[in-house]
Structure formats: structure tokens, C-alpha cells
N, C-alpha and C positions, 0 to 999 in steps of 0.2 A: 790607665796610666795616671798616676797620681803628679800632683803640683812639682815643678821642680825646685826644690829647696836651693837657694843662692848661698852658699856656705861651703866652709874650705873643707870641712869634711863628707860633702856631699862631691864637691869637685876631686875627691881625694876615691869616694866609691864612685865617680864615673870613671877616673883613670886606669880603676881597679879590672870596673867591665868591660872595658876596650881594650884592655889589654887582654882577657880574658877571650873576649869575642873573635880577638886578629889573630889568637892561636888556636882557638878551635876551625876558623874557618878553613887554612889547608888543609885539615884531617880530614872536615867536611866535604872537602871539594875532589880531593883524592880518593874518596869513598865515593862520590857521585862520578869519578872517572872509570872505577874500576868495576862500578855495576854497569854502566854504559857498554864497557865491554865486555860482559860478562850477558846481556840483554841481549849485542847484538850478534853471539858465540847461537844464545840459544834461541834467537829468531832462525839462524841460519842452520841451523838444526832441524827447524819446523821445515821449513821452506823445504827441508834434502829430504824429509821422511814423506811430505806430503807427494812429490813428486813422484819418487820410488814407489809408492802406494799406487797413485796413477798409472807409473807407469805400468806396475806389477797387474794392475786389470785392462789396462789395453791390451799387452802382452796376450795375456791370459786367454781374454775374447778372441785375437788374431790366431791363435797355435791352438784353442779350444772352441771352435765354434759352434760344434756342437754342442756345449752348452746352454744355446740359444732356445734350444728345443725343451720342451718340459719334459724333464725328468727325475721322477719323484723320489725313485730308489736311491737318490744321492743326496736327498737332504739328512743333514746332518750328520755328515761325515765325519767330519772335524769338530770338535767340540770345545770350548775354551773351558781349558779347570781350575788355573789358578793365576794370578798375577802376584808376583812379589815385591812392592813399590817398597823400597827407601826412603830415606832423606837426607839429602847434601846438604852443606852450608856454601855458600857462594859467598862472600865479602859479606858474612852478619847477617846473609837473607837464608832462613831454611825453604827446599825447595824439593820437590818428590823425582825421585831417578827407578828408572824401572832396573831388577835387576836381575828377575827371572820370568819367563811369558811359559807357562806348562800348559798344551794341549794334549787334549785325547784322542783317539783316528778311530771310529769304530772298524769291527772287524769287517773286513768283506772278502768275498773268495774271488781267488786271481782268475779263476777260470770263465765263475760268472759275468765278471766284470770286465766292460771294456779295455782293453792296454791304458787307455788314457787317464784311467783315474789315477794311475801313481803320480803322474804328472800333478792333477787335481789337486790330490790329496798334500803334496808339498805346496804348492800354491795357494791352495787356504790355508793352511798352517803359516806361511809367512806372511799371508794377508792377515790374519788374526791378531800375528804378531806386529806386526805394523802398525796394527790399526791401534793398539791397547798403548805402543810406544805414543804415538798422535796427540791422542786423548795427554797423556804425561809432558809432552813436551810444550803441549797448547796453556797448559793450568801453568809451568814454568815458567813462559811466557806474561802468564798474566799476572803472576806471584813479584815477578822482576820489572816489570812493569811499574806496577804499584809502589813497588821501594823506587825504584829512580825516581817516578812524580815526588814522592816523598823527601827524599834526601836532596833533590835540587828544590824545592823548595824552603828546606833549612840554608840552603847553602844561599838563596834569594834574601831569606829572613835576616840572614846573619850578615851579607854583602850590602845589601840595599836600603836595610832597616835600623839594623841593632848598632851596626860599626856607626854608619852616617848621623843617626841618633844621638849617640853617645859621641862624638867630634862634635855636634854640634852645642848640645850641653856645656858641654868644657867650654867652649867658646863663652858660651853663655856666663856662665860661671866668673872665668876669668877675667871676661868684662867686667863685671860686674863688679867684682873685690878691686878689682884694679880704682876703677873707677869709684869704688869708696875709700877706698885708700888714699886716692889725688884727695876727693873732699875733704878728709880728715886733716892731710898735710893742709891743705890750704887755710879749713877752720880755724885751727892750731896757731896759722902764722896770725891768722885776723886776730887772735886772741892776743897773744904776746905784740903784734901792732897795737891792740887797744889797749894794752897793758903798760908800754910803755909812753903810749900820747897821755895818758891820764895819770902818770906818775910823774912826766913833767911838770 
């Protein structure tokens, strides 16, 4: 930050950037409200997927316990083939939304197979899909994250720094011409005082 110039057209571009600063800061500040909500939209989103994940394998273990038993013939049942991630815009932040989870089932014979695979077999598929949603909701999370640290720190720079800065300049400023101005009126009088004692 360079010297500050005491001059009326310096106090004329501090006026310029306070006034500049006090209208950007509600846009700022309304933009640091609406990703706050928009952060605490998609924590609570994490927090409902995470759960339902959980619960979908406790579930699972309880109505599947045989499971617990090694059984080889079922690896790989289910298969994940493709994810289809997007991207939203949330308040200026681009951010990834899933918008298609495509799995595969290998084939198996209804006969060979225990009743319980059909069960299984939806059950990993929604856990697959859960899990892929997770992962996307966790990155949006930290994508949103990152812009609020951001945007409330402009909103800091520009409340605490830039406005206060610049009010205080002016001041400076102001003093300062003011106060050369008194001198000059006074100089002035000393002069036309000394001008008329010695023309007596």
C-alpha cells in the first residue's frame, strides 16, 4: 500500500472507493448468505445419504445373515457400469450432481440360486447407488465449503479493511486541507496585518 497522498483529488478517489466498497458489500454479503444455505441444504443431504447407506447394511446383515458365511458364487453380482455426473450452478459455485447410477446384475439361475439373492441383488444395486451418490455429495460438500471460506472473507476484506481504511483516509485527508486552509487564511491576515502597520 503506497503513501497516502494529502490532496483533494486524492480525497475525491478515496470517496470514489467507499462508495464503491459500501455497494459492493451487500451483494457480497447476500452471496455469503445464500451459499450458507445452500452448504447447509447439502451437508444435510450428506448426513440423509450417509445414514440410509448405514442403515441399508445393517438392514441387510439382519434379513441376510447368511451372508456372513463365505460364499463365493455371489461375488460379483452386481456390477457398477456407468455413472452420469453433471454440474449445477448453486449461487456462482459450479458443483457435480449425479444424474444417472447404471448397474449390471450378472445372470444367475433362479433355480440354482438361493430365494434370497433377489433380495441381494436389489440391495447391492441400491448400495452401489448410494455409495456413487456419497462420494458426489461429499466433493459438494467440499466444493461449497471452499466458496463460503472464500466469499466471507471478501465480505471481512471489504467490512473490516477496505470500508474502515478508506473512512479513515478521508478523515485524514480532510484534516488536513482543513487545517491548511485555517493556515493559509491566517498567513494571509498576518500579511495584509503587516501590510497595513508598515504603510502607516
Amino acid at each position: 500500500m503506497g503513501k497516502l497522498s494529502l490532496s483533494k483529488s486524492s480525497l475525491q478517489k478515496e470517496h470514489s472507493q467507499l462508495k464503491l466498497y459500501t455497494k459492493m458489500l451487500p451483494s457480497l454479503d447476500l452471496k455469503r448468505q445464500q451459499l450458507t444455505m445452500e452448504l447447509a441444504k447439502s451437508q444435510e443431504e450428506l448426513v440423509r445419504l450417509r445414514k440410509e447407506y448405514e442403515e441399508l447394511k445393517s438392514d441387510t446383515a439382519k434379513r441376510l445373515p447368511m451372508l456372513t458365511m463365505e460364499i463365493k458364487d455371489l461375488a460379483g453380482l452386481v456390477k457398477l457400469e456407468s455413472v452420469n455426473v453433471g454440474v449445477e450452478n448453486l449461487v456462482g459455485v459450479r458443483v457435480p450432481v449425479i444424474k444417472e447410477v447404471n448397474c449390471s446384475v450378472l445372470p444367475y439361475s433362479m433355480l440354482a440360486k438361493p430365494s434370497w439373492v433377489d433380495m441381494l441383488v436389489d440391495r447391492l444395486k441400491r448400495a452401489v447407488e448410494l455409495y456413487e451418490r456419497l462420494k458426489v455429495a461429499e466433493e459438494r460438500v467440499k466444493i461449497m465449503e471452499k466458496a463460503k471460506r472464500r466469499i466471507t472473507q471478501r465480505v471481512n476484506l471489504f467490512d473490516k479493511v477496505l470500508i474502515p481504511t478508506s473512512k479513515s483516509n478521508i478523515k485524514r485527508i480532510q484534516t488536513f486541507l482543513g487545517d491548511s486552509e485555517r493556515t493559509s487564511v491566517v498567513r494571509s491576515k498576518l500579511a495584509k496585518t503587516k501590510q497595513t502597520v508598515s504603510t502607516e
